[in-house]
DRENBAFI-895993 format. One record per residue (C-alpha): residue number from 1; x, y, z. Coordinates in steps of 0.2 Angstrom, whole numbers, always signed. Layout:
% residues N
+-----+-------+-------+-------+
:   i :    c1 :    c2 :    c3 :
+-----+-------+-------+-------+
: NUM :     X :     Y :     Z :
...
+-----+-------+-------+-------+
% end
This chain:
% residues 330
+-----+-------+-------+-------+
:   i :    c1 :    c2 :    c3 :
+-----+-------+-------+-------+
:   1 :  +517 :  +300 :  +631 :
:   2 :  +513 :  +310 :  +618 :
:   3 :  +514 :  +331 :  +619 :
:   4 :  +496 :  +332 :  +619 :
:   5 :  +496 :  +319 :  +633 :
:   6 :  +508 :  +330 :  +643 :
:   7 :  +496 :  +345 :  +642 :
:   8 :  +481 :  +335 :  +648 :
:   9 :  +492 :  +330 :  +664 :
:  10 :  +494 :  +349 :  +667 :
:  11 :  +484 :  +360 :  +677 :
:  12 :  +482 :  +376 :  +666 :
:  13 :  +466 :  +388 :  +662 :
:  14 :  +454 :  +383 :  +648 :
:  15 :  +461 :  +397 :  +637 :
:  16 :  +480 :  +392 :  +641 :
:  17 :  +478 :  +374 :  +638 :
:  18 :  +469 :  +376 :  +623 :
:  19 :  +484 :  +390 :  +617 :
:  20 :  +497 :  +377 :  +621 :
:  21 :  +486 :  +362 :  +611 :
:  22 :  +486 :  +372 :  +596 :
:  23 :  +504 :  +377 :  +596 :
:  24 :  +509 :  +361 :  +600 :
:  25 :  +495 :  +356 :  +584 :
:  26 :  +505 :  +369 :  +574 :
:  27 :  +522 :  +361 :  +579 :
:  28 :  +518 :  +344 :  +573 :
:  29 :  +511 :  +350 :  +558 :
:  30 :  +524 :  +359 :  +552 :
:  31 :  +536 :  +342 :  +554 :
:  32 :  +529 :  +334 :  +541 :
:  33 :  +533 :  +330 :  +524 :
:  34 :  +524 :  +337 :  +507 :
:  35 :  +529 :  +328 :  +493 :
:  36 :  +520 :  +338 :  +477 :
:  37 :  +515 :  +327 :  +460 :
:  38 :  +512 :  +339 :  +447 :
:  39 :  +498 :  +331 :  +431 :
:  40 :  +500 :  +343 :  +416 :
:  41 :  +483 :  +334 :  +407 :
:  42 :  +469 :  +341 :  +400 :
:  43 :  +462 :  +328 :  +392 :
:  44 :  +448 :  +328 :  +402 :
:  45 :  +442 :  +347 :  +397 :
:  46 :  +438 :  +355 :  +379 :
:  47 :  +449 :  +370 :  +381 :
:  48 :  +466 :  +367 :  +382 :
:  49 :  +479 :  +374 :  +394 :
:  50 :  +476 :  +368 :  +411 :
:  51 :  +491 :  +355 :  +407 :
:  52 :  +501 :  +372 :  +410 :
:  53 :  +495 :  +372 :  +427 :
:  54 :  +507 :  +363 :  +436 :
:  55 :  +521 :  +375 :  +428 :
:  56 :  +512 :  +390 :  +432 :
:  57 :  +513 :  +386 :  +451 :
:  58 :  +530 :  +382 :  +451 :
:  59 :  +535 :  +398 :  +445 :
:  60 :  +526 :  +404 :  +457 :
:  61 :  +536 :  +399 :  +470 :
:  62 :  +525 :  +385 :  +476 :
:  63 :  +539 :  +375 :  +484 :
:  64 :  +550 :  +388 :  +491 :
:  65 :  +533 :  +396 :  +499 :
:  66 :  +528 :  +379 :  +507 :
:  67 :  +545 :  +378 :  +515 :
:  68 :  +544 :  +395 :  +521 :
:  69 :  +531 :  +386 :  +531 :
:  70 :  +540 :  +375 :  +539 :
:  71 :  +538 :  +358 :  +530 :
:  72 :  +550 :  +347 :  +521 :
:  73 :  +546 :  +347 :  +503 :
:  74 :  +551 :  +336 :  +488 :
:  75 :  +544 :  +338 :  +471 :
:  76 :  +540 :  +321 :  +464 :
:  77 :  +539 :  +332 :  +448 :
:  78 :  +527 :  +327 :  +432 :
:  79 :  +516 :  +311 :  +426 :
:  80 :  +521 :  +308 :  +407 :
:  81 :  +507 :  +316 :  +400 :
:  82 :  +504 :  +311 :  +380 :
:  83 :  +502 :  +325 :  +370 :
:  84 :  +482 :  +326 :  +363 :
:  85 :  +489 :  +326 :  +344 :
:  86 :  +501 :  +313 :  +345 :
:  87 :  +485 :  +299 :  +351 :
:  88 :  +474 :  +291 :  +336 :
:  89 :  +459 :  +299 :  +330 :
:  90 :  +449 :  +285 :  +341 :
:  91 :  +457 :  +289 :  +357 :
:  92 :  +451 :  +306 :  +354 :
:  93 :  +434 :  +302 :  +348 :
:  94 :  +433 :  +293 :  +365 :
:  95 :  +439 :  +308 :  +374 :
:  96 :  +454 :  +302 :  +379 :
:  97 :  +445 :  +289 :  +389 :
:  98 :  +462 :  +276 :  +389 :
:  99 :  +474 :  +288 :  +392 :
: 100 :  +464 :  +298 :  +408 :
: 101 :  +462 :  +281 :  +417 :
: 102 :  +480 :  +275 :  +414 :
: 103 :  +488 :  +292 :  +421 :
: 104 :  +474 :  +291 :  +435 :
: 105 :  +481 :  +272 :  +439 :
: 106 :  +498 :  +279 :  +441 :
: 107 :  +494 :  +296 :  +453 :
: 108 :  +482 :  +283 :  +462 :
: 109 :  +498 :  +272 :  +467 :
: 110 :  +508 :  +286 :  +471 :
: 111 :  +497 :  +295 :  +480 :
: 112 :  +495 :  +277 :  +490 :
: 113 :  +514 :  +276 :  +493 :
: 114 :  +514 :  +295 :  +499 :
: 115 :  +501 :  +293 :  +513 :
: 116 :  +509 :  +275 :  +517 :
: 117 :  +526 :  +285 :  +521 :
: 118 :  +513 :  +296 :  +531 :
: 119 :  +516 :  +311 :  +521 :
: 120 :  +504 :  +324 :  +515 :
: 121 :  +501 :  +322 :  +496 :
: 122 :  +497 :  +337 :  +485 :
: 123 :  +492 :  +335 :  +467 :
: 124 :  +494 :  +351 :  +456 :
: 125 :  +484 :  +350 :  +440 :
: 126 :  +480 :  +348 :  +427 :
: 127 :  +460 :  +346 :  +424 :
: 128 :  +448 :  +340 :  +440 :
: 129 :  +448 :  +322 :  +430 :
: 130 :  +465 :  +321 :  +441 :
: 131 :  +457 :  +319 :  +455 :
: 132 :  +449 :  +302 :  +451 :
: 133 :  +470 :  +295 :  +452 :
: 134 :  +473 :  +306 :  +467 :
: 135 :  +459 :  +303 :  +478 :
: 136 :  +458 :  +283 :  +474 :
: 137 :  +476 :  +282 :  +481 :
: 138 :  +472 :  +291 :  +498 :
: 139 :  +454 :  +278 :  +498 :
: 140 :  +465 :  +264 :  +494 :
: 141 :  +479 :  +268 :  +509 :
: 142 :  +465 :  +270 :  +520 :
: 143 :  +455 :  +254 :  +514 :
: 144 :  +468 :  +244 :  +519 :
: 145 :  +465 :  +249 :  +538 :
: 146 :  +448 :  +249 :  +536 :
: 147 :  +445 :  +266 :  +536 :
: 148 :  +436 :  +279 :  +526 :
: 149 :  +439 :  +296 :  +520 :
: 150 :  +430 :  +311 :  +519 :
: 151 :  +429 :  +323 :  +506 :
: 152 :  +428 :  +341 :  +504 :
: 153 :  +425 :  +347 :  +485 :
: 154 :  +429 :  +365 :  +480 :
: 155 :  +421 :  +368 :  +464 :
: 156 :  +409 :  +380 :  +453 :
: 157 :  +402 :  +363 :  +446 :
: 158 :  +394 :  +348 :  +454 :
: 159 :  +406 :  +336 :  +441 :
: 160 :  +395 :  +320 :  +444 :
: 161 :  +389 :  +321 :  +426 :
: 162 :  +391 :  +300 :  +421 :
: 163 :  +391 :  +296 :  +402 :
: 164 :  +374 :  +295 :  +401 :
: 165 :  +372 :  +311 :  +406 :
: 166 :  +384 :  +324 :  +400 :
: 167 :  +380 :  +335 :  +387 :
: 168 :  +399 :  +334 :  +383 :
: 169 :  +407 :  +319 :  +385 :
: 170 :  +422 :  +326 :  +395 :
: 171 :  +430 :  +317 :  +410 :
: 172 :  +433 :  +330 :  +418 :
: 173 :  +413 :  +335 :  +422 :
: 174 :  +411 :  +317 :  +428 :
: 175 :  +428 :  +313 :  +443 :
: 176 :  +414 :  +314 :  +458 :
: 177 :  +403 :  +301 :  +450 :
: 178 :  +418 :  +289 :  +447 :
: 179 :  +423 :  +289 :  +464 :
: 180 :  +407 :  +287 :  +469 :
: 181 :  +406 :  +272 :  +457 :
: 182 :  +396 :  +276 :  +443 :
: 183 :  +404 :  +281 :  +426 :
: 184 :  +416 :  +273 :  +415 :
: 185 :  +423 :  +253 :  +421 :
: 186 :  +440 :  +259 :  +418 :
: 187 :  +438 :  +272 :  +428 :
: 188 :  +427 :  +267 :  +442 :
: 189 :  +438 :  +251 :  +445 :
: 190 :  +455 :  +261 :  +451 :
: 191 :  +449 :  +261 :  +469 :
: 192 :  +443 :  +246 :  +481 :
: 193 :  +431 :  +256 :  +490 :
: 194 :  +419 :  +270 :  +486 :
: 195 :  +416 :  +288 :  +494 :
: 196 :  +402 :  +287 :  +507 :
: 197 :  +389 :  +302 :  +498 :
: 198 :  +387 :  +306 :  +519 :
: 199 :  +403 :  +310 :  +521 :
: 200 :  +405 :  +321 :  +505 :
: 201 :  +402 :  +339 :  +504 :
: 202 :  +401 :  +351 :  +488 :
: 203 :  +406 :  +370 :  +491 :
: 204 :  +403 :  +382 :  +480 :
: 205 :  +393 :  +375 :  +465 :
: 206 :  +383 :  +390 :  +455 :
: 207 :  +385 :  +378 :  +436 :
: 208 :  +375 :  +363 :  +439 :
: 209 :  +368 :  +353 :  +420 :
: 210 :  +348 :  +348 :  +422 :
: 211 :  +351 :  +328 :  +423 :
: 212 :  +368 :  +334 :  +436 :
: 213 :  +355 :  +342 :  +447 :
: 214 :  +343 :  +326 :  +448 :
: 215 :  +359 :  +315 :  +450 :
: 216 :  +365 :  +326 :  +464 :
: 217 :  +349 :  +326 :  +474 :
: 218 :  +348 :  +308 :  +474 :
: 219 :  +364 :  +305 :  +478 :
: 220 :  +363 :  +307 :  +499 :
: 221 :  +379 :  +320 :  +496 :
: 222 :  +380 :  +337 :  +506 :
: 223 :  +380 :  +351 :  +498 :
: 224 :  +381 :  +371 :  +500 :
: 225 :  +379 :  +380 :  +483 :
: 226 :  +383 :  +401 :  +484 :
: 227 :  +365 :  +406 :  +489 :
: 228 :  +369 :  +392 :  +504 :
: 229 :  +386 :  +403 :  +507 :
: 230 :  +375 :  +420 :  +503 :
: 231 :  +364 :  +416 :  +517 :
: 232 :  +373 :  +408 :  +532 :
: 233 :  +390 :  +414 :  +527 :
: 234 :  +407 :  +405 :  +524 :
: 235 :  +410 :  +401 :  +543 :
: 236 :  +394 :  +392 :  +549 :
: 237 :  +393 :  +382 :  +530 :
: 238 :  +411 :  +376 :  +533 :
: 239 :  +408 :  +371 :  +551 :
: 240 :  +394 :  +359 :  +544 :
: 241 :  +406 :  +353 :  +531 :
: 242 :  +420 :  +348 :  +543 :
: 243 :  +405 :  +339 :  +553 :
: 244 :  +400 :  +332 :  +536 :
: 245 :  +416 :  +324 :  +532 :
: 246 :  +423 :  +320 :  +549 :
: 247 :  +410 :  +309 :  +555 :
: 248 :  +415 :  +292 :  +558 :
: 249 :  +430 :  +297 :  +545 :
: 250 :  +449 :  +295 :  +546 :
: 251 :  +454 :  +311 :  +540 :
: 252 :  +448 :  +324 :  +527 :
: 253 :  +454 :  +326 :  +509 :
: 254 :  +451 :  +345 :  +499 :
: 255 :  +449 :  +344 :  +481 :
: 256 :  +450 :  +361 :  +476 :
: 257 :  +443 :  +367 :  +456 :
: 258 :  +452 :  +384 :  +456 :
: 259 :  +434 :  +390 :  +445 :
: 260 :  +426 :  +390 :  +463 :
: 261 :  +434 :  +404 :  +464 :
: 262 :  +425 :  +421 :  +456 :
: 263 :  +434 :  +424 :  +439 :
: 264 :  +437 :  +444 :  +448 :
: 265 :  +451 :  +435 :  +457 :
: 266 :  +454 :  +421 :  +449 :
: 267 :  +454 :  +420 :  +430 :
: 268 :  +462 :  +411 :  +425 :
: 269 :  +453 :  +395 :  +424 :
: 270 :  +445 :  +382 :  +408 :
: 271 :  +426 :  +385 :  +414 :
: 272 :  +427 :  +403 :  +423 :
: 273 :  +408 :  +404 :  +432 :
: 274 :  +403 :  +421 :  +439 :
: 275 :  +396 :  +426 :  +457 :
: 276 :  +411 :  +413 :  +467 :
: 277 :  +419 :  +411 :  +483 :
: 278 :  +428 :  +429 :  +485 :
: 279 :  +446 :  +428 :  +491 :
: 280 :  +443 :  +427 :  +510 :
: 281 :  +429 :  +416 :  +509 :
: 282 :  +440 :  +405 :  +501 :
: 283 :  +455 :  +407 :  +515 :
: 284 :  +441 :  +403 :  +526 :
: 285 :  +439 :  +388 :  +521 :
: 286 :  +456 :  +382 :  +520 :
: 287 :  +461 :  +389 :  +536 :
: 288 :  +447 :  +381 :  +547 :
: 289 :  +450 :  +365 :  +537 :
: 290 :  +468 :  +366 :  +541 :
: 291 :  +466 :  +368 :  +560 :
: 292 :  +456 :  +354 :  +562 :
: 293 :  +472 :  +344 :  +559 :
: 294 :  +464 :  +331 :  +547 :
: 295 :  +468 :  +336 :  +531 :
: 296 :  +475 :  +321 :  +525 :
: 297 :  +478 :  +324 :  +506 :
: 298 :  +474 :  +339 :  +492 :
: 299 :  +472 :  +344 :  +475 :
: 300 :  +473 :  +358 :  +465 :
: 301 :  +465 :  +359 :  +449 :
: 302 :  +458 :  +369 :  +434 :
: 303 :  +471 :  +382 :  +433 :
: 304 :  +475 :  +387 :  +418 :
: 305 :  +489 :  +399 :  +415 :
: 306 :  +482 :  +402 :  +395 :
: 307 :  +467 :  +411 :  +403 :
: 308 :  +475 :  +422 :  +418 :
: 309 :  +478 :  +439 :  +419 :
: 310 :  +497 :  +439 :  +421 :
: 311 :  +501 :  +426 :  +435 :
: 312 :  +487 :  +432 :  +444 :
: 313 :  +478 :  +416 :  +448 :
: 314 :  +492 :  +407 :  +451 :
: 315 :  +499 :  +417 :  +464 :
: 316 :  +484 :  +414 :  +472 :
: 317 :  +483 :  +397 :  +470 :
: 318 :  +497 :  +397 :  +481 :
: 319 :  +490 :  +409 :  +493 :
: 320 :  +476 :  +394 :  +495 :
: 321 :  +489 :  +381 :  +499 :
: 322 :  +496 :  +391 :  +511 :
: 323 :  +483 :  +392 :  +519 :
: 324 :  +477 :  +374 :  +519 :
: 325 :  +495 :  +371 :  +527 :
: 326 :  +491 :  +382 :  +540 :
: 327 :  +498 :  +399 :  +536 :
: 328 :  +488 :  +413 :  +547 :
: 329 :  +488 :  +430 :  +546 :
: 330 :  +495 :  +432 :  +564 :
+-----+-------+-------+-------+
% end
């Protein structure tokens, strides 16, 4: 019997049972493991310096903070990264098309073998074309129990761009796409098993590209730009996201582009896009997506330590995590 079981059996007041369910939630969520991958690319992104993202978050205590949580923690540490000036001219012409989907393949098996020791992946980036490795390793460990995931995307930008649409080229404007199965073969090919648009919700975008747009409203994906957030506020838009991504799902994964954030309080970003998420719209989020207990899996992207003021946006890049891991303010 489990302890959830045990409260069912008892006879307790609405309120008391429910207070005793979420402790009890809280308990159990705090035993588990978070094994942390850091991916110090940005290949995928013009400006440079998101690679100095993963870094950033350890100085800031990322680890230690998470523990202070109650979780067990181990740092897998860094994917080998090449360094843009040491690959041909071709493989940049290409915009490091080879090298993105060979560093995917590898966070795409890791983040597998995580989930199958039924821990809780977190990917620190790096540039949001991480998240095609990362979220193709928590498809490809749900596949295999025929299951689907869903999917809750943080971002001032819709980044479903395909080659034939982006005005830039860069992989990191196109990871949603891929994983929906359009884009690049070598990209699109990592996972088994595509996203289900139904089950995949955008928060947050402001910075969408004219063909993005068209692409977006043909795609059947939810989504809830900041006039969405403006006019039903942060708490009703993420109760229709949770119902979004749960539905008929095996738990939720949060990919989180830090430049959904407003550059006031997060600078320090590749792409900063103004009128964002404020700070505790932005908690919001994460804390009621942590107390639905089926966050499965995370990234976090886009930070990028060469454009912060101080250690500003790291520090609250950490804040965020804490938050998705259940840290409340009482």
């Amino acid at each position: 019997m489990s302890p959830q079981d045990d409260v069912s059996s008892l006879s307790l007041s609405g309120d008391s049972s429910k207070r005793i369910r979420a402790t009890l939630g809280l308990i159990m969520q705090r035993q588990k493991t978070i094994e942390i991958i850091g991916v110090p690319s940005d290949l995928g992104a013009n400006l440079r310096g998101a690679n100095m993202g993963p870094a950033s978050l350890r100085i800031a205590n990322l680890k230690t903070k998470i523990e202070q949580q109650g979780y067990t923690v181990t740092d897998l540490g860094d994917l080998h990264v090449p360094i843009r000036e040491s690959l041909p001219e071709t493989v940049q012409r290409n915009h490091f098309l080879e090298p993105i989907a060979d560093l995917c393949s590898s966070l795409a098996t890791i983040t597998e073998g995580i989930l199958d020791r039924s821990h809780i992946p977190l990917t620190i980036g790096g540039d949001h074309s991480v998240a095609i490795g990362s979220i193709s390793g928590v498809i490809r460990h749900f596949h295999k129990r025929d299951e689907h995931i869903g999917l809750i995307w943080v971002d001032a930008h819709a980044d479903v761009n395909t080659p034939h649409t982006s005005p830039t080229g860069n992989v990191h404007g196109m990871p949603l796409a891929v994983l929906m199965g359009q884009g690049h073969d070598v990209l699109t090919s990592i996972s088994p098993q595509k996203l289900r648009p139904e089950n995949t919700v955008l928060i947050g975008i402001r910075n969408i590209d004219d063909e993005e747009k068209r692409v977006l409203r043909e795609s059947g994906i939810r989504y809830f730009s900041m006039r969405d957030i403006d006019e039903k506020g942060m708490f009703a838009v993420m109760r229709e996201a949770i119902a979004f991504a749960s539905k008929g799902t095996a738990g939720i994964h949060v990919s989180f582009d830090i430049d959904g954030i407003d550059p006031r309080y997060a600078p320090g970003v590749s792409t900063p896009v103004s009128g964002g998420l404020t700070l505790r719209e932005a908690h919001l989020c994460l804390e009621m997506l942590s107390e639905t207990q089926k966050l499965t899996s995370m990234d976090f992207v886009e930070l990028n330590p060469f454009t912060d003021v101080g250690a500003q946006s790291a520090n609250v890049t950490v804040d965020f995590i804490l938050s998705a891991l259940g840290k409340s303010i009482v």
